[in-house]
Every structure is written in C-alpha cells, then in structure tokens.
C-alpha positions as CSV (number, residue, x, y, z in Angstrom):
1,X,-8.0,-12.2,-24.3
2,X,-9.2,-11.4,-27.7
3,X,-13.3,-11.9,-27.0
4,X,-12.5,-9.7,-24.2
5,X,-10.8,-7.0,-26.2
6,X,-13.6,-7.4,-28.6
7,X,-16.4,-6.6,-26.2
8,X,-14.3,-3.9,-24.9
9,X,-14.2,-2.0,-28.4
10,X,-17.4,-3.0,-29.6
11,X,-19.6,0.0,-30.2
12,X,-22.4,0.2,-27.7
13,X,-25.9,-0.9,-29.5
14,X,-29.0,1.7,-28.8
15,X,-31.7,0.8,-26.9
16,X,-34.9,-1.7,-28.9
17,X,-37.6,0.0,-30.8
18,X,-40.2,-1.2,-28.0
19,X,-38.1,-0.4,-25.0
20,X,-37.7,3.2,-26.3
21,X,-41.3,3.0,-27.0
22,X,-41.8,2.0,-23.2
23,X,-39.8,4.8,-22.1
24,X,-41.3,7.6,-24.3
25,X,-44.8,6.4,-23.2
26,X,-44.2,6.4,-19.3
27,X,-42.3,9.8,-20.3
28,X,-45.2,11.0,-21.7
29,X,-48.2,9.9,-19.1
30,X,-45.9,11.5,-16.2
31,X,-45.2,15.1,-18.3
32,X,-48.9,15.1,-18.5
33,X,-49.7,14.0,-15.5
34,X,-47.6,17.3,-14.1
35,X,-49.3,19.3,-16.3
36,X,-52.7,18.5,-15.0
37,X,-51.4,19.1,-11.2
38,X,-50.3,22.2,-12.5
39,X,-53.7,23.1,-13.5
40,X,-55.3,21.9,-10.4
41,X,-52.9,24.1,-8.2
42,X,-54.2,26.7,-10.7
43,X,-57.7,26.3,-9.8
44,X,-56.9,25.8,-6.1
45,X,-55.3,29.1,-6.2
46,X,-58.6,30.8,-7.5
47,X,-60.5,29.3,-5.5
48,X,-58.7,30.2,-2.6
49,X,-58.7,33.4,-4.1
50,X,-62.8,33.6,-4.5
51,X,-63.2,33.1,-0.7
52,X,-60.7,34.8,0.3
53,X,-62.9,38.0,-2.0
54,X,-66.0,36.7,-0.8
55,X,-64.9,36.8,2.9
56,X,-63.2,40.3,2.2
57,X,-66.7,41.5,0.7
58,X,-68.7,40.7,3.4
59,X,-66.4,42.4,5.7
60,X,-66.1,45.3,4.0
61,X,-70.2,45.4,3.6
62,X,-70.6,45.3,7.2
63,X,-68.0,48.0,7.5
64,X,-70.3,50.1,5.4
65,X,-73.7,49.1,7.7
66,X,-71.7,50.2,11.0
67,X,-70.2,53.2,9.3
68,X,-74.1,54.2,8.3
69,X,-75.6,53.0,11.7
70,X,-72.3,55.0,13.3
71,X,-73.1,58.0,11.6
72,X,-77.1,57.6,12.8
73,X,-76.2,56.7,16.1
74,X,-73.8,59.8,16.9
75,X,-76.6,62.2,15.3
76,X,-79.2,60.7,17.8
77,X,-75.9,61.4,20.3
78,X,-75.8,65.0,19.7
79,X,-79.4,65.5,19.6
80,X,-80.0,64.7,23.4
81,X,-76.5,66.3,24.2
82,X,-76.3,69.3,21.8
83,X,-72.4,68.9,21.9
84,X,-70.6,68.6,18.7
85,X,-67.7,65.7,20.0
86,X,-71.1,63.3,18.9
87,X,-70.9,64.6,15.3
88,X,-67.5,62.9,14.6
89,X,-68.5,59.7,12.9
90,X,-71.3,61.5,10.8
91,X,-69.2,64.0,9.6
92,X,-66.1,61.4,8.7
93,X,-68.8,59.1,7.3
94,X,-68.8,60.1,3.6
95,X,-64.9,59.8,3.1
96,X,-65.4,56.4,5.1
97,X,-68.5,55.4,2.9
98,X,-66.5,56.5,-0.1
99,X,-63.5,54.1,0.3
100,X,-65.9,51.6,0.9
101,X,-67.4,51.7,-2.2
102,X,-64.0,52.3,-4.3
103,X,-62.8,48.7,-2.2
104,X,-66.2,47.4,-3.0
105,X,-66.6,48.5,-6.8
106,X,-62.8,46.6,-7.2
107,X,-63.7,43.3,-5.6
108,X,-66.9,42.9,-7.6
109,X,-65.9,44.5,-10.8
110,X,-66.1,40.7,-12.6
111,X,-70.0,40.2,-11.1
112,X,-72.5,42.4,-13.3
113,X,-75.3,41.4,-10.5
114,X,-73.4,42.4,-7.6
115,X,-72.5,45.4,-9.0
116,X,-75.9,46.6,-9.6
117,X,-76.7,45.7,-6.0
118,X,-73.9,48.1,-5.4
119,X,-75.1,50.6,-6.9
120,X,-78.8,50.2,-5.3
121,X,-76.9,50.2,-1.8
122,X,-74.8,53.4,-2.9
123,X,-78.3,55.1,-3.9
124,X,-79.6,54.0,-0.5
125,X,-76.9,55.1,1.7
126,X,-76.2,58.4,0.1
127,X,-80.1,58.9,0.9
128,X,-79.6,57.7,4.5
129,X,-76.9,60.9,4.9
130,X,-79.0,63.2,3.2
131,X,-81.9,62.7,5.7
132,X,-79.2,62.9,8.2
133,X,-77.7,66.1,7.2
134,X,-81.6,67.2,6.8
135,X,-82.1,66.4,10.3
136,X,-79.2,68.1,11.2
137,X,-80.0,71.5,9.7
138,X,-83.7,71.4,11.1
139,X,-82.2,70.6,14.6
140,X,-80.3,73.8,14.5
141,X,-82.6,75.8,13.3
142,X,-86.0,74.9,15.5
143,X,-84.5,72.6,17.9
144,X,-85.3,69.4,19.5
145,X,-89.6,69.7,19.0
146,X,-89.1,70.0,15.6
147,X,-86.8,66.8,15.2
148,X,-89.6,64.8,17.0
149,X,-92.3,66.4,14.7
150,X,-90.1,65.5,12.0
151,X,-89.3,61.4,13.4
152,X,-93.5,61.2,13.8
153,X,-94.5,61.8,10.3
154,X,-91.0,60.2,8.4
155,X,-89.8,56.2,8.7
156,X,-86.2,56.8,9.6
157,X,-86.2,52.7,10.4
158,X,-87.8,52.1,6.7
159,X,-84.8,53.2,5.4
160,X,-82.2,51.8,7.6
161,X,-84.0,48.0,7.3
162,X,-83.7,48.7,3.2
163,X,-80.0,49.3,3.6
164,X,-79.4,46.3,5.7
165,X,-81.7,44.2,3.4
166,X,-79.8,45.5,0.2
167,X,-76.3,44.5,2.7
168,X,-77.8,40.6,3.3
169,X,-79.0,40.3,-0.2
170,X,-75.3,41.1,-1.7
171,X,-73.6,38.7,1.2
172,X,-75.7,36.2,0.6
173,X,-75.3,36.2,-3.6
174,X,-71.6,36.3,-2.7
175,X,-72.0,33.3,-0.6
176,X,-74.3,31.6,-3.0
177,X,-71.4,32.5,-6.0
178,X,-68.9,31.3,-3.9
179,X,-71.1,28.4,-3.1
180,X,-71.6,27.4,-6.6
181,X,-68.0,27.6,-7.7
182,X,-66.8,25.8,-5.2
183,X,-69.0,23.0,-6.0
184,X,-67.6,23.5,-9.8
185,X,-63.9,23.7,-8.6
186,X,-64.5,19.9,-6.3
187,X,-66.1,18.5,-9.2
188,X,-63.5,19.6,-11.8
189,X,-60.7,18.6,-8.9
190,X,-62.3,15.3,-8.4
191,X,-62.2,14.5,-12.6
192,X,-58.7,15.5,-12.2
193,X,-57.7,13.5,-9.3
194,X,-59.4,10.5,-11.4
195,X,-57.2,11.3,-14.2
196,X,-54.0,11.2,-12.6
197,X,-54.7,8.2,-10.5
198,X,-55.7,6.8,-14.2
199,X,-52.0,8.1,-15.7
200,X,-50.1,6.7,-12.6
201,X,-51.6,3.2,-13.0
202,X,-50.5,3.7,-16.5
203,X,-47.4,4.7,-15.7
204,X,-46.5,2.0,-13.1
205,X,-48.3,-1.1,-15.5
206,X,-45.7,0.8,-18.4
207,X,-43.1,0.6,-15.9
208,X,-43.5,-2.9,-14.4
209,X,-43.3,-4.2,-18.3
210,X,-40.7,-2.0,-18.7
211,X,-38.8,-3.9,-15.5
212,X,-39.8,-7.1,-17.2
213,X,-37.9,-6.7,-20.6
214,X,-35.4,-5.1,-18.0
215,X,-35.2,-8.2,-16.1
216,X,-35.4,-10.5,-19.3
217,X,-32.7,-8.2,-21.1
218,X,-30.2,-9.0,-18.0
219,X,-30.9,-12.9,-18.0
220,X,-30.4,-12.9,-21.2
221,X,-27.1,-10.8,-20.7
222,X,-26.3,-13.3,-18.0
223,X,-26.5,-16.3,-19.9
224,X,-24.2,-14.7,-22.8
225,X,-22.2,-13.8,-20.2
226,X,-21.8,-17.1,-19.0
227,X,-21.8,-18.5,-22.5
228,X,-18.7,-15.9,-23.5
229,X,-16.5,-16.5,-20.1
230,X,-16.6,-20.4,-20.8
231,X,-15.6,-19.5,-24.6
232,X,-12.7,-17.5,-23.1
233,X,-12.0,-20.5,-20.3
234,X,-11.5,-22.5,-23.4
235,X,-9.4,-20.2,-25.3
236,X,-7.4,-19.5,-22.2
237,X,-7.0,-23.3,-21.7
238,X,-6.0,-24.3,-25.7
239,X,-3.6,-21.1,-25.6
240,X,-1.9,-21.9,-22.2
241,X,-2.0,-25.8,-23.9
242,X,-0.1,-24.3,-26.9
243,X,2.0,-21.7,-25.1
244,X,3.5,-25.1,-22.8
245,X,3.5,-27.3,-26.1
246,X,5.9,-24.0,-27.5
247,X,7.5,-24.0,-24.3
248,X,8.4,-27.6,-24.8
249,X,9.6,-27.1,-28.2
250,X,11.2,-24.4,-27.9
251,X,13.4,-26.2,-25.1
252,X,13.8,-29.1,-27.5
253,X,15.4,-26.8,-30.4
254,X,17.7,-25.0,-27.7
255,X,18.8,-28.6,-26.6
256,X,19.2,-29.8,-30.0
257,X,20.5,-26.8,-31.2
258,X,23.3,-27.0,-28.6
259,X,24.1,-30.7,-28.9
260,X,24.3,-29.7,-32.8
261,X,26.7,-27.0,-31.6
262,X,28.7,-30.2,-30.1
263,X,28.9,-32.5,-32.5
264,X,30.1,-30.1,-34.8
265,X,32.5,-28.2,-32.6
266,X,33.7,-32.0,-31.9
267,X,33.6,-32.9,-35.4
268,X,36.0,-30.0,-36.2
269,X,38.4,-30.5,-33.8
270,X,38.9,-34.2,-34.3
271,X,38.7,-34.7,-38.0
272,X,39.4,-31.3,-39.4
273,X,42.2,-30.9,-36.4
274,X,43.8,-33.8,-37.2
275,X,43.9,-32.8,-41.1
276,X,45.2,-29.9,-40.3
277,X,47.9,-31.4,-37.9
278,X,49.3,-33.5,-40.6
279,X,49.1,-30.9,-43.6
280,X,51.0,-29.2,-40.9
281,X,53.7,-31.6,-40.3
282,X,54.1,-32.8,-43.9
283,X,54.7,-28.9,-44.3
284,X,57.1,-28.5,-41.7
285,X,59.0,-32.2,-43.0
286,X,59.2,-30.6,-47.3
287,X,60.8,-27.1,-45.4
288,X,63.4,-28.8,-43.9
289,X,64.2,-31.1,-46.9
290,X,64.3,-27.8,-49.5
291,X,65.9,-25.5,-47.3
292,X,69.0,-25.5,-48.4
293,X,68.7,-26.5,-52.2
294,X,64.9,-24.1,-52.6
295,X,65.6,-21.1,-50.6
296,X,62.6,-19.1,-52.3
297,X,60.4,-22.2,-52.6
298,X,60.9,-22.5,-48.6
299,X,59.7,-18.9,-48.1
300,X,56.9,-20.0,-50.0
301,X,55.9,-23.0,-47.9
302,X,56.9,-20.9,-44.7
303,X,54.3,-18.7,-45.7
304,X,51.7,-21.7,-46.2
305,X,52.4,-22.8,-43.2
306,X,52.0,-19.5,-41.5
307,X,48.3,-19.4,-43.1
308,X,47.8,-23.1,-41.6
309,X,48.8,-21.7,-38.0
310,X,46.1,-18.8,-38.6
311,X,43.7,-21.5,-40.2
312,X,44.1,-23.6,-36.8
313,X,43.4,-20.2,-34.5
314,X,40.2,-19.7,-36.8
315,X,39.0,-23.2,-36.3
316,X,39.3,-22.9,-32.6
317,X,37.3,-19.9,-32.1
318,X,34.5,-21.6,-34.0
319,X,35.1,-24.5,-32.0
320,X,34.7,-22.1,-28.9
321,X,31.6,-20.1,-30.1
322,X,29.6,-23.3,-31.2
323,X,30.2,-24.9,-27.8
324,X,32.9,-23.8,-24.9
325,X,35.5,-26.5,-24.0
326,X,36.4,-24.7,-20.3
327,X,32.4,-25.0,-19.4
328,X,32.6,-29.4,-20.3
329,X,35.8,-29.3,-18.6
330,X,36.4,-27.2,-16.1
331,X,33.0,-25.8,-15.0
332,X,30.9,-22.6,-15.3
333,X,33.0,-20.5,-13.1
334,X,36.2,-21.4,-14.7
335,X,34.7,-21.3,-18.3
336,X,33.1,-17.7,-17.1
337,X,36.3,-16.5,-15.5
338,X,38.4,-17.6,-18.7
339,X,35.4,-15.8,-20.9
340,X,35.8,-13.0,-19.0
341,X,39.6,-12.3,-19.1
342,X,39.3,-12.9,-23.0
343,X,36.4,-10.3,-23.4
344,X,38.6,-7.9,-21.5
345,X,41.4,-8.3,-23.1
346,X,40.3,-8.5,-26.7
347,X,37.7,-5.2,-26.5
348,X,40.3,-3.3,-23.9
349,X,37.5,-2.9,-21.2
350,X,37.9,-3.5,-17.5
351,X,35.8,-6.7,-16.8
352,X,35.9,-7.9,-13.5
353,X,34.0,-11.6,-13.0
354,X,32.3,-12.0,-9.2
355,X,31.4,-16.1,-9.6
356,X,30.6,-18.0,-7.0
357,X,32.3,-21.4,-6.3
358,X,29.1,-23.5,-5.9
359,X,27.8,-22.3,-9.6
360,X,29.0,-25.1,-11.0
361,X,27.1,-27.4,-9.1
362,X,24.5,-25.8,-12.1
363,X,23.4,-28.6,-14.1
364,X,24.2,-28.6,-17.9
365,X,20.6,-27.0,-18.8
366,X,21.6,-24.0,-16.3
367,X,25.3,-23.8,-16.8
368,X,24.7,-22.9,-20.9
369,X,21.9,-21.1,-20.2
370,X,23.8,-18.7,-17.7
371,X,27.2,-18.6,-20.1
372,X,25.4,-17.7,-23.5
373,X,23.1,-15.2,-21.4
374,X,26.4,-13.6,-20.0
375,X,28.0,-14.1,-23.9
376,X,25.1,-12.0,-25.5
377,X,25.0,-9.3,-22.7
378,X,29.4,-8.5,-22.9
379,X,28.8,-8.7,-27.0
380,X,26.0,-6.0,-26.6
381,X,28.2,-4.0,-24.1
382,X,31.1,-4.4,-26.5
383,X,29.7,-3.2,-29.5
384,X,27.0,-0.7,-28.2
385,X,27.3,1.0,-25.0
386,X,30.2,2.4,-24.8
387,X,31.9,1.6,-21.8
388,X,34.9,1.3,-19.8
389,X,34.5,-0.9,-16.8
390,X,32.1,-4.3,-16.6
391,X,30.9,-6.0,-13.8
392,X,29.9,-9.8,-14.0
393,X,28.5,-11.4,-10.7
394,X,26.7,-14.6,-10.7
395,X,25.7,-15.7,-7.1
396,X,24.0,-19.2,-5.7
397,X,20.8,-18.6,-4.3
398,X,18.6,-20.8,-2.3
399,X,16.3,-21.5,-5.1
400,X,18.4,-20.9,-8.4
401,X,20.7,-18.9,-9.5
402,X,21.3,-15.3,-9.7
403,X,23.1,-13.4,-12.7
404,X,24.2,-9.5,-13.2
405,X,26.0,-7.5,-15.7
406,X,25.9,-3.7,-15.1
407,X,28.2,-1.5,-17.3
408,X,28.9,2.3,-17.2
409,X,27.9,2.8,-20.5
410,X,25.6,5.4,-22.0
411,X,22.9,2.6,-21.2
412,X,19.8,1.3,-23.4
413,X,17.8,3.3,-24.9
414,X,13.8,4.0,-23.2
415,X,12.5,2.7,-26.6
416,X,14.3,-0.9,-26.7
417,X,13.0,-1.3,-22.8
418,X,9.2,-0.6,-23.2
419,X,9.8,-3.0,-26.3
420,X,12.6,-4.6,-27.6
421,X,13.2,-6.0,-31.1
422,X,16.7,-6.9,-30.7
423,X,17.8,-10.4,-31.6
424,X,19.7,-10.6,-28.4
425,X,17.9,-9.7,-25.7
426,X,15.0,-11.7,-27.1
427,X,17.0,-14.6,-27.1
428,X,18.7,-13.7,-23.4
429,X,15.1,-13.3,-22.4
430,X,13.6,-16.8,-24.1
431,X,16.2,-18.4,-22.6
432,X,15.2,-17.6,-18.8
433,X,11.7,-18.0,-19.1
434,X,11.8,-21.3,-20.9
435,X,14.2,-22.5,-17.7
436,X,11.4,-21.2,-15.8
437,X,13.7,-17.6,-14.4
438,X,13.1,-14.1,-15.2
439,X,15.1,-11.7,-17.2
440,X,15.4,-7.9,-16.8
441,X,16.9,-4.9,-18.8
442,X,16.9,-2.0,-17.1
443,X,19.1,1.4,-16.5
444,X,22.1,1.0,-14.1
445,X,22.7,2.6,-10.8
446,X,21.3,6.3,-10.8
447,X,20.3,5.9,-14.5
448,X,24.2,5.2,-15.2
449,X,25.0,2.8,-17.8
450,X,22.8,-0.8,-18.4
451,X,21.7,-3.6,-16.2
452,X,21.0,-7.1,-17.0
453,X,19.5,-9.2,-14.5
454,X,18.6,-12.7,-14.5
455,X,17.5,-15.4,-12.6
456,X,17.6,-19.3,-13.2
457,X,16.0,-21.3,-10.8
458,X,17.5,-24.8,-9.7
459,X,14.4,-27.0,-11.3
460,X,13.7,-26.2,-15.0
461,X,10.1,-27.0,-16.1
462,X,11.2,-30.2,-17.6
463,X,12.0,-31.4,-14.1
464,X,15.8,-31.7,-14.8
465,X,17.3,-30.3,-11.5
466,X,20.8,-30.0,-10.8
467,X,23.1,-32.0,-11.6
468,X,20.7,-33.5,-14.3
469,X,20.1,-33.9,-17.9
470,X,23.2,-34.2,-20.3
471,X,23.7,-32.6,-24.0
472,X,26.0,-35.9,-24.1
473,X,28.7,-33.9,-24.9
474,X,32.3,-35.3,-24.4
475,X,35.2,-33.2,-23.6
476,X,37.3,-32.0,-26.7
477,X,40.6,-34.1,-26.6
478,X,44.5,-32.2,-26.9
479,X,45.7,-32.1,-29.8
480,X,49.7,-32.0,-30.6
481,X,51.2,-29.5,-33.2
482,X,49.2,-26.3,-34.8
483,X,46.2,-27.3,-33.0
484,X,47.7,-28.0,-29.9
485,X,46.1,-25.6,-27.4
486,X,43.0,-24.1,-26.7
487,X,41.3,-20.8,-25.5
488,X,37.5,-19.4,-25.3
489,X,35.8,-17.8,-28.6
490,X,36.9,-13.8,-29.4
491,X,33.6,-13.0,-30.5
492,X,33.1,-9.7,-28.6
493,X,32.5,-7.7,-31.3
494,X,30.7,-9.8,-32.9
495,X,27.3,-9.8,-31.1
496,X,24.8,-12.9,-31.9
C-alpha cells in the first residue's frame, strides 16, 4: 500500500525540544544526585575512619599506662625477691614505650593539641623510668633499707597519678574530637539526605510529566494510527473496486476482441472465399478456351492461377489464427490434437498432445482461453528454446481444468521468471487470472527445459460456468474449389 510504504521510508523525526528538555533535566538531577551519595560515602568513610583512630588511640594509650605500671610493678617484684626473672618487663619497657610513642606520634600527627599532650606524657614517662632505674642502682648498692628511706622522703604515686592524668586527659580530647565531628558529619549527612530526597522528588515530578507527554504522544499516535489505517481501508477498497472494474474490462476486450476475431475470420471466408472461388473458376474456364490457340498466354494464366491457389492457403491460415474452425466445430481436444500435429509437423519437433475427452465439455470462455494459452506457449517453444520433444497434457479436474507444456529446451531464463516483460507470457498469464486460474513459468524437471502450468477453473468470475456464455460464433461453411478445405493456422514461428 503506498501510505504504508511511505511510513516505512519516512525518515525518523527527533525527539521535541521540551521532551529532550525533560530528559536532560531528570538526567541531570539523578548525575547529581550520585555525586552527592558519592560524597556522603566519602564522609562516612572518614568518619569511620576517626573512630576507628580514636578507638585505636585509646588502646594504644592504655598500652603505654600498663607498660609503665608493668615496668613499676616488676621492680617492686624484684625488690622483695632479689631475683632478676622480675626485671623482665622494666628492662623491655623502653623499646615497648618507644613503639608506643612512634604508633602514637602517627595517629595524632593531624591534632597540634594532642600532640603536645604527647609530648607532656613522653616527658612524664621517661621520668617515671629514670626514677626506676635510680631505684634500681640504689637497691644494689645499699639494699632494701635504703629503698624504703628513699620511698619515705620521694612521691613515687605523685608521679604515676600525673601519667595517668596526662593518659585520661588525651582519651578524653580524642573522645570529645571524635565527639564533635561526628556531630558535624550527622549534620552534614542529614543536609545531604534532604538534598537527595529534594532531587528524587524532582526527578520523579520530571518523570511523571515526562510519562504524560509520553502517554499524550501515544494517543495522539493512536488516533493517527487509526486515522491512516482507515485511509488505507479506503484506498484498499477503491483499488480492489478498480482492479474488479479492470478485471471486468479487460474480460470484455478479450470477448470482443475474439468475437472481432470471428466476424472477420467469417467475413473472409464467405465473401473473400467466394471471390476468390469464382476469380478461380473464370480462370480455370479462359485456360481451357486459349489452350490450344494461346499456348504462352495459358502459361501465363496457369501461373495466376497458381498464385490464386497460394492466395486461398494464405487466407486460411488467417482465417485459422484469427479464430480456429476445429475448436467451433469439433471441440477443444480435436482442435488441440489437430493444433498439435500441425505445430509438429511444421517446426519438425516431436509434439505429443495428452487431452482428455471430457475437455470439451469447457465452455467457450474456457475452451479459447486454454487453446491460445497452449498457442502462445508452442510459438515460444518454437522460436526460443530450442528443443526436440514437447509435451501437451490438459486434464479435467474436479474444479477446472488443468493445462501443461514442458519442453526439453534450454529453458527460460532466471531473469524473465523473477519478472517477465514478454508480450506472451503476460498475455498467457492475463488470461488465467481474469478466468479466475493461475498461471506458472517455471524450469522443467531437474532444471531441464521449461514448464508452463495453468489452471482454469469451471466458474469464471463473470458467473459463466460450463457450457455457458457464447462468442455467437457460427461454424465456417465448406467451400468448393481453391478454398475448398481447411486446416489450423502455421503460425509456429511466428510467436504473438
């Protein structure tokens, strides 16, 4: 259908400038939206991150207190026991301490305060061994009394309460920092959370409006939808109306053209016969009468009348070719069996005619269609494919007839198959479907040769059945003299 080849090669129409506006916008609020829960993981990561530090700080601070309070503990130890398995922890304690401090100086490098509270605590500690290694020596070298001396008059627990102090203060400032930007990270989350919750309603009120010039786009495509396939229900009903208003004319000029074919062919053989009957005659009468006296103005007249005989034979083949006498008189299968015979003996091929006896219970519409179909396939054969045996069957089916003429001939080209332009097979074709059949070329028997096949059913279009419908054309009377007998057209070389 021609609207629906024009849709199909219509170029495709971009989107509207406000639908591609739509889309850019709810493009844009969900890119941003990712962005910002990028950030927020970001933040989320850090502050993970700070606890996990602050936690890690604390722990290692109260590493350092037991490493300190270890080393006291095991001096105490060795004071009441004098046996150096107690000195263990206070003499590991400064390589202990001293990785405590390298862990502690890298976790609060990014805190000026804490670090300075590191530093106090370093100062403290490092006293806190020195008194330790003090008491040590003095143990060693005056003994026991001496320590005791020593712990009456100095405040050992002064200095262990400052250390502990110094530990609480920096845990607690950690806390208090972790604290404070946790607060900061909840409070930056929550704006965030706000935000997006702000972009998705945007996005979704974009993409409900979007949905609706979606949804009004596809009614609208509906309707002209609609609108379109009843324009092509129209334009399928006025060209099927003209296609059976062609069909119906081109029926009428067939049946015309064949009744012209009759009255002519009749015409010819009863006026010009007769003419030519009696120009014959009067010839043959004059011969007789000069014969003796006008020897060379016989030979003459002989000669005339010679040309008359060959004027008669030419009148009769166009007698036959315009309209075959056999096929008023006789029948289709006689007038296809006497075709037949001709066509092989004229063109020299082996033509063999399978017929049926109940064709010719074909009505007139049928029987001319079937003999001019099998007429303009053996004139095709004849002058193009080159072959050397033919084979004409034409069987009675239940619902028509059936017609085939396969040759061994170097068969029809591919080209003239997908799409002939050939005068005759057009007209072999036109023929069929306007009785209502089917008509196909094709390639013979293992691609040998061609193969015409068609098929006439027993009700034409027009209703006419078999055994109906007349051209209304009488049967060409005998003639006497030049004209006197006749025979089927010798047109096989000449294809129509």
């Amino acid at each position: 259908m021609y609207f629906s080849t024009t849709l199909a090669t219509r170029p495709v129409r971009s989107l509207p400038l406000h639908k591609s506006l739509l889309c850019l916008v709810c493009v844009v609020l969900l890119v941003v939206n990712g962005v910002f829960l990028l950030r927020n993981l970001d933040d989320l990561r850090a502050a993970n991150a700070l606890q996990a530090r602050t936690a890690q700080v604390s722990d290692e601070l109260q590493h350092l207190n037991l490493i300190v309070t270890d080393a006291e503990t095991s001096l105490r130890g060795y004071f009441l026991s004098n046996d150096e398995v107690y000195l263990g922890p206070l003499r590991g304690a400064p390589q202990q301490i001293n990785a405590q401090f390298r862990s502690l100086d890298a976790l609060l490098a990014d805190n000026p305060s804490q670090a300075k509270n590191l530093a106090q605590l370093q100062t403290l500690i490092q006293r806190k061994l020195a008194l330790l290694h003090e008491s040590l020596d003095v143990f060693r070298q005056g003994g026991l009394a001496d320590i005791v001396a020593i712990a009456a008059v100095a405040d050992d627990r002064a200095q262990m309460d400052e250390i502990r102090l110094q530990v609480v203060i920096m845990t607690r400032e950690q806390n208090e920092l972790l604290k404070s930007r946790t607060a900061g990270f909840y409070q930056q989350y929550r704006h965030a959370a706000l935000f997006g919750v702000g972009i998705n309603v945007a996005a979704i009120i974009v993409l409900l409006l979007f949905y609706k010039l979606i949804q009004r786009s596809f009614v609208a495509r509906l309707y002209a939808e609609h609108a379109l396939q009843q324009t092509n229900d129209g334009l399928e009903h006025i060209v099927a109306e003209r296609t059976a208003q062609l069909a119906v004319l081109s029926r009428h000029l067939i049946r015309v053209s064949e009744e012209e074919k009759s009255r002519l062919a009749r015409e010819l053989h009863d006026e010009m016969g007769a003419n030519l009957t009696a120009i014959g005659i009067d010839l043959a009468t004059v011969i007789e009468r000069l014969r003796a006296s006008e020897p060379e103005l016989t030979d003459k007249l002989g000669r005339a009348r010679r040309t008359l005989v060959d004027t008669v034979q030419l009148k009769r083949r166009i007698i036959e070719n315009l309209r075959p006498s056999l096929l008023d008189n006789m029948g289709l299968s006689a007038a296809l069996q006497s075709y037949c015979a001709d066509y092989g003996r004229v063109t020299s091929l082996d033509c063999d005619a399978l017929i049926d006896a109940e064709v010719d219970e074909a009505g007139p519409t049928q029987a001319i269609a079937l003999f001019r179909i099998t007429q303009e396939a053996l004139n095709n054969i004849a002058k193009y494919a080159k072959a050397r045996n033919v084979i004409v069957n034409l069987t009675r089916e239940p619902s028509g007839w059936g017609l085939e003429i396969t040759d061994d001939g170097i068969g029809i080209p591919q080209s003239m198959l997908a799409g002939t332009k050939s005068h005759g097979l057009l007209g072999m074709r036109e023929r069929a479907l306007l009785l209502g059949g089917t008509l196909v070329v094709e390639r013979g028997v293992n691609g040998v040769g061609t193969c015409v096949r068609a098929w006439i059913p027993t009700v034409a279009p027009d209703g006419n059945a078999v055994g109906e419908g007349s051209y209304s054309t009488p049967a060409l009377m005998q003639t006497t003299g030049p004209d006197k007998q006749e025979s089927l057209p010798q047109r096989a070389a000449n294809p129509g």
